[in-house]
ZAZASE-155389 format. One record per atom (N, C-alpha, C, CB): residue in three letters; y, x, z. Coordinates in steps of 0.001 Angstrom, whole numbers, padded with zeros to 6 digits, always signed. Last residue first. Glycine has a CB too. Example, Ala and Ser with C-alpha at 12.3 -4.5 7.8 and 13.67 -1.06 7.14 Angstrom:
BEGIN
SER-002250+012850+007080/SER-001060+013670+007140/SER+000030+012900+007870/SER-000598+014084+005725/ALA-005690+013190+007800/ALA-004500+012300+007800/ALA-003300+013200+007800/ALA-004473+011308+009046/
// end
This chain:
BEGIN
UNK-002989-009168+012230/UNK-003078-010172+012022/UNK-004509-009977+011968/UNK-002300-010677+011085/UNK+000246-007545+013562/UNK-000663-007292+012364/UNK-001918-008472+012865/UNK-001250-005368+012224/UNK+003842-006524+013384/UNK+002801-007632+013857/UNK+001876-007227+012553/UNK+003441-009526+013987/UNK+006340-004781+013810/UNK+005866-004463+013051/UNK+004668-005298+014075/UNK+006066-003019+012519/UNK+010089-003902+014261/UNK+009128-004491+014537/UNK+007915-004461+013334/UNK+009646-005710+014912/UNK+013188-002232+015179/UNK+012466-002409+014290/UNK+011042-003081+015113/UNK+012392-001063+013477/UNK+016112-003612+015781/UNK+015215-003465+016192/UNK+013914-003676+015389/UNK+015391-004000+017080/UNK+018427-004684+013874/UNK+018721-002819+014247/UNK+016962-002556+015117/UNK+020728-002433+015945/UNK+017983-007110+013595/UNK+019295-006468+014893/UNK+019278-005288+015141/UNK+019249-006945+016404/UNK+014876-006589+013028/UNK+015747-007534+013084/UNK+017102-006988+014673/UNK+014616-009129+013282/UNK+013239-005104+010453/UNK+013969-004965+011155/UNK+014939-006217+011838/UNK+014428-004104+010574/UNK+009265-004603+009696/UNK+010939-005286+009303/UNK+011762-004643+010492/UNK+011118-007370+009391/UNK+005822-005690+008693/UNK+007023-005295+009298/UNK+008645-005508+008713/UNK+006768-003973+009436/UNK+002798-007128+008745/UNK+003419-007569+008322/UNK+004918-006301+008944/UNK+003115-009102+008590/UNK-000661-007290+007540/UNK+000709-006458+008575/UNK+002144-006864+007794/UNK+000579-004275+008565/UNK-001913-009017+006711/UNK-002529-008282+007362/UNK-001557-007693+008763/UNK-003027-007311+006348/UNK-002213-010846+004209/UNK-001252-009297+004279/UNK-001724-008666+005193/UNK+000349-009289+004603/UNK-003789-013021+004682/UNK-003932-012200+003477/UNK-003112-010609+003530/UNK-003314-013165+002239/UNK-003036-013831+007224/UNK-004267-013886+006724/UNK-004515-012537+005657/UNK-004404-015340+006042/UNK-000461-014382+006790/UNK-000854-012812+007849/UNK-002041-012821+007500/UNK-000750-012727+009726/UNK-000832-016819+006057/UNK-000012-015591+005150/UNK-000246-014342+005807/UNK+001710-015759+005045/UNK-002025-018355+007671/UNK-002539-017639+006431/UNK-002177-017088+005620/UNK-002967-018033+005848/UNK+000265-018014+010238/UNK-000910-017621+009975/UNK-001779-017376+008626/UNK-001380-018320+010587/UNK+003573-017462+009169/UNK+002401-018785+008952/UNK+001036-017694+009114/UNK+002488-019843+006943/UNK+005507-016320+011782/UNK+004704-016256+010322/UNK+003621-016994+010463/UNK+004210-014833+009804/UNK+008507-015885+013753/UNK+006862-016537+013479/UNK+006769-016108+011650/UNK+006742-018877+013865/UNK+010465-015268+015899/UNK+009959-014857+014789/UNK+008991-014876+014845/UNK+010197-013971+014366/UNK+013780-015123+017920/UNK+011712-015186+017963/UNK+011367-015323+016531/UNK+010780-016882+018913/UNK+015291-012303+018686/UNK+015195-013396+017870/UNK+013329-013652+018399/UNK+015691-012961+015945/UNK+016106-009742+019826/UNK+016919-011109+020303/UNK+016439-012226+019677/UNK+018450-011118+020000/UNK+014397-007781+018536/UNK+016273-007993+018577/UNK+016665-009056+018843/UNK+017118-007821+017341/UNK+011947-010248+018519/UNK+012083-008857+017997/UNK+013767-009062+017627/UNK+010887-008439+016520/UNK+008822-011626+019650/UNK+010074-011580+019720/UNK+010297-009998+019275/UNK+010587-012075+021150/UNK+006386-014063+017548/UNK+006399-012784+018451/UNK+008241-012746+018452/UNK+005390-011108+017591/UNK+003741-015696+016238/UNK+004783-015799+017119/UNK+004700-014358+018110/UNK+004621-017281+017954/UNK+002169-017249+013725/UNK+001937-016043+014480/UNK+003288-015500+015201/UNK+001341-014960+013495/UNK+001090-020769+013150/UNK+002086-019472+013461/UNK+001965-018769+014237/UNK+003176-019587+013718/UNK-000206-023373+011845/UNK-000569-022634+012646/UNK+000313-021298+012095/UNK-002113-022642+012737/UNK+001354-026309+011493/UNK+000664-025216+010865/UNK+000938-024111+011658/UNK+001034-024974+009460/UNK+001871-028902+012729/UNK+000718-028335+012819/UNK+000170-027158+011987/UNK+000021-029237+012711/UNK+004044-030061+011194/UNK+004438-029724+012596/UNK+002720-029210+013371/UNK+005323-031391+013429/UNK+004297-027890+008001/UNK+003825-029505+008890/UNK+004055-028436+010321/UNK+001531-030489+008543/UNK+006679-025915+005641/UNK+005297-025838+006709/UNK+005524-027666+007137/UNK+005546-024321+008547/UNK+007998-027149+003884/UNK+007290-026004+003770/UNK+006172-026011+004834/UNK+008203-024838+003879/UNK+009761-029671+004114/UNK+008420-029790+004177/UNK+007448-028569+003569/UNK+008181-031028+003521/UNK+012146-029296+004729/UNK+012329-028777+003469/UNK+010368-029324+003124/UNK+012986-026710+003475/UNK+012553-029272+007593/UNK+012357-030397+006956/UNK+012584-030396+005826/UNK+012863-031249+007354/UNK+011030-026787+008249/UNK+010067-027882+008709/UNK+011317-029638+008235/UNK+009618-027485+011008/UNK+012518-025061+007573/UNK+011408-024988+006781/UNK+010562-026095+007226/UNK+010742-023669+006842/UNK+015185-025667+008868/UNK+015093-026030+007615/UNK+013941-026021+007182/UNK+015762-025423+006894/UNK+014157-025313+011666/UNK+014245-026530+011722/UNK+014094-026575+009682/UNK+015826-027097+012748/UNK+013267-022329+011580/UNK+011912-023546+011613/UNK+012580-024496+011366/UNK+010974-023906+012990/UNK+015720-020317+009414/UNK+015062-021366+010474/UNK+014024-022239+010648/UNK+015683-022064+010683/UNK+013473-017852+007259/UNK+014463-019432+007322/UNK+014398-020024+008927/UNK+013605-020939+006088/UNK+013575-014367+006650/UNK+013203-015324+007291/UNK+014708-016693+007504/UNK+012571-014518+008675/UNK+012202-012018+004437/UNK+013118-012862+004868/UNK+012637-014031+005540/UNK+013860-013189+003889/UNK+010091-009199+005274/UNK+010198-010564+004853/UNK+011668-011259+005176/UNK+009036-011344+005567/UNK+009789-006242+005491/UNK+011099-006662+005256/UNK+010848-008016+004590/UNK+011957-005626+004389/UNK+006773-006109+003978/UNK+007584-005443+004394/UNK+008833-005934+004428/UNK+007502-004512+003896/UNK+003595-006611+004071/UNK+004732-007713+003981/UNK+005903-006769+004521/UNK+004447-009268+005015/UNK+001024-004631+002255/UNK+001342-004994+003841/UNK+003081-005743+003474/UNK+001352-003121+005169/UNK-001867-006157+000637/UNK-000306-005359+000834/UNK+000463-005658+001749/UNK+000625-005487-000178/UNK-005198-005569+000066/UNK-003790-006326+000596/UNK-002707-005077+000904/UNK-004097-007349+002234/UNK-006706-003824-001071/UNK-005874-004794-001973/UNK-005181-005845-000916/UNK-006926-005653-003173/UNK-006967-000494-001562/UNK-006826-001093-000622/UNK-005807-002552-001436/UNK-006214-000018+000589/UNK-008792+000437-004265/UNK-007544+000474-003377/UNK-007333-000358-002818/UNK-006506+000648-003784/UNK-010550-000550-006392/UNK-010230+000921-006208/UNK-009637+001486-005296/UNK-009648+001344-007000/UNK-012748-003228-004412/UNK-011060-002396-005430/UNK-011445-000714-004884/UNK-008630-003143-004462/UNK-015249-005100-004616/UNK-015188-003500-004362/UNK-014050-003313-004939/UNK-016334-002504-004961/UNK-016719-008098-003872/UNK-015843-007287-004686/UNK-015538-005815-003785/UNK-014386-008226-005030/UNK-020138-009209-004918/UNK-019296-008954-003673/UNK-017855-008091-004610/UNK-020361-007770-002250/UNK-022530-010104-005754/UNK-021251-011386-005705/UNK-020304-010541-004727/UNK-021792-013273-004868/UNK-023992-007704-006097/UNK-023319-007971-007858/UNK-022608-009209-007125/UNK-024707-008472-009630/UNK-025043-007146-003709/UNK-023728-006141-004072/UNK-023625-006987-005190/UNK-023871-004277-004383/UNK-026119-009364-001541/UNK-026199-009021-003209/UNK-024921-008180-003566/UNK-026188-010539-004257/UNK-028915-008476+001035/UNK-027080-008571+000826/UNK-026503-008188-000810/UNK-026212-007152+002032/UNK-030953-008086+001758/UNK-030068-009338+001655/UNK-029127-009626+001149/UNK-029721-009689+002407/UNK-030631-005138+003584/UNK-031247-005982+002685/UNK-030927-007304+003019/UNK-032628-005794+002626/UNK-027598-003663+003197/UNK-028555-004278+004090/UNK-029269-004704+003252/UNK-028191-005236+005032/UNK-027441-000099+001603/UNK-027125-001947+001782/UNK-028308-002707+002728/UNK-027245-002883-000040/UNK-025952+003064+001276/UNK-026874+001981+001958/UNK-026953+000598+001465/UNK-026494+001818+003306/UNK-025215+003763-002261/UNK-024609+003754-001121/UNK-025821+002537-000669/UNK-022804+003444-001155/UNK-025673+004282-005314/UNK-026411+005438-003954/UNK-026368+004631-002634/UNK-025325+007135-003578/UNK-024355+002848-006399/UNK-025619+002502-006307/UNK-026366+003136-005247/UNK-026181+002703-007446/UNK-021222+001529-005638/UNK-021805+002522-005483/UNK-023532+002696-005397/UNK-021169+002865-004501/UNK-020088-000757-007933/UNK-020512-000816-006633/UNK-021482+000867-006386/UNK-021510-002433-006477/UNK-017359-000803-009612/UNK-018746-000914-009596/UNK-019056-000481-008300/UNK-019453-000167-010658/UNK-013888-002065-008948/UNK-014734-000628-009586/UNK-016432-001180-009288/UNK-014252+001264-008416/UNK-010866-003764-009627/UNK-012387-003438-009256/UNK-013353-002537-009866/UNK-013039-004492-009330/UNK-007679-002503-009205/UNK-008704-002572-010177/UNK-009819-002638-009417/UNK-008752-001490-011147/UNK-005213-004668-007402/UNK-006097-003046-007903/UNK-007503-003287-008503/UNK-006477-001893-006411/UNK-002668-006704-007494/UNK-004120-006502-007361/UNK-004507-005163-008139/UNK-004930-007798-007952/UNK+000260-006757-008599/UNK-000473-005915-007853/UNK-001503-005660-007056/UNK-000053-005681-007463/UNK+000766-008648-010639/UNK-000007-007529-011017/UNK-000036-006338-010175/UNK+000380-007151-012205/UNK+003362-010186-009026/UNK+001883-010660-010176/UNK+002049-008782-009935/UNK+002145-011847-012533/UNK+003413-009574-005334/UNK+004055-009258-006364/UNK+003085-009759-007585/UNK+004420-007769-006297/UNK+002258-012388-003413/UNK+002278-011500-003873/UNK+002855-011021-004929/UNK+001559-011396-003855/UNK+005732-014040-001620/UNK+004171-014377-002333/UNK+004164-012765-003083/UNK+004105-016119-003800/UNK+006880-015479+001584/UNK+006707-014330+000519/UNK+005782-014281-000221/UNK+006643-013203+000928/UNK+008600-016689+004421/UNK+008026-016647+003088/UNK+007798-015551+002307/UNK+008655-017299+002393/UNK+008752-016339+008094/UNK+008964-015938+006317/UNK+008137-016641+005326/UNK+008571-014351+005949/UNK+010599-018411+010131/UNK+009377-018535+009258/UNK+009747-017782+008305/UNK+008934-019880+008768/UNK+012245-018788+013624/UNK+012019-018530+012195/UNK+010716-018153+011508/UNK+012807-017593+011900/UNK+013407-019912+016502/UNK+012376-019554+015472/UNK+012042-019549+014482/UNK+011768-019748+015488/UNK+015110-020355+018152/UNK+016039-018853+017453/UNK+014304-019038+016594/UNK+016677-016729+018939/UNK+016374-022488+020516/UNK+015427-022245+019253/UNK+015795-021424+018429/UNK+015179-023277+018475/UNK+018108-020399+023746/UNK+018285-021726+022629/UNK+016695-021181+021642/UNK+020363-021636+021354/UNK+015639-020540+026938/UNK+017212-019872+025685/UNK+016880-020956+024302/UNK+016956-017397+024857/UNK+013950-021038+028652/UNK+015139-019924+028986/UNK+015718-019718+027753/UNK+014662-018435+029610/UNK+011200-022310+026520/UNK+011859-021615+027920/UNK+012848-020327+028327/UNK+010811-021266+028589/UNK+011870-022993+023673/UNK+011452-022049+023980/UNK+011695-022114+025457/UNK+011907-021075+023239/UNK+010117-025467+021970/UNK+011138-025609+022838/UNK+010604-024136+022973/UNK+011252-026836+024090/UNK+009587-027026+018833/UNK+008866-026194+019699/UNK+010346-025919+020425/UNK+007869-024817+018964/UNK+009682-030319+017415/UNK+010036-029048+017506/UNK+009902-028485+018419/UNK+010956-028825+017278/UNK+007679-032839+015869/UNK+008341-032120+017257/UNK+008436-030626+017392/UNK+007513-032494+018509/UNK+008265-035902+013777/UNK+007958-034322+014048/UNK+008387-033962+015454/UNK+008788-033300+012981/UNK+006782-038877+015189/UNK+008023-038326+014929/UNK+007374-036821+015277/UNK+009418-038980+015890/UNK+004520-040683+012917/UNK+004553-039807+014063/UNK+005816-038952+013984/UNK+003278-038927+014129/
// end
């Protein structure tokens, strides 16, 4: 099946993909589950996790590759799902299960700051 690259209406392919993986050792400590605190019944507080701190980290200042190199470097398939938005003249995607896990993602592109959340 020949790949197919996404066309934008009204202007050249300006779409780009970040990459970025978590820093090692900035998961936050799990703490015990508050015994006082409500719970539905049903619901087993001992398979659930509780951090001390908020454990996603928001994607700040990702670098970004053209779609054509990340789609024939075989980083992403011509079916992986992207979170698409415009910012300083550019279009600018992120792999959906990377927004999965971060949440928010921000940056600057052309002096225009931007900031997508997931």
């Amino acid at each position: 099946m020949p790949r197919r690259t996404p066309v934008l209406a009204g202007g050249a392919l300006l779409l780009g993909i970040a990459f970025m993986t978590p820093l090692a050792g900035q998961m936050p400590d799990r703490i015990a589950p508050d015994p006082d605190a409500p719970v539905k019944e049903g619901f087993d507080t001992g398979r659930a996790i509780f951090w001390a701190r908020p454990n996603f980290v928001p994607l700040r200042d990702p670098r970004f590759q053209p779609l054509r190199t990340v789609l024939r470097n075989g980083a992403v398939d011509d079916d992986t799902p992207v979170l698409v938005w415009r910012a300083g003249g550019a279009t600018l995607a992120m792999v959906s299960s990377q927004m999965a896990y971060h949440h928010v993602a921000q940056g600057e592109m052309a002096g225009e700051p931007w900031m997508v959340t997931f």
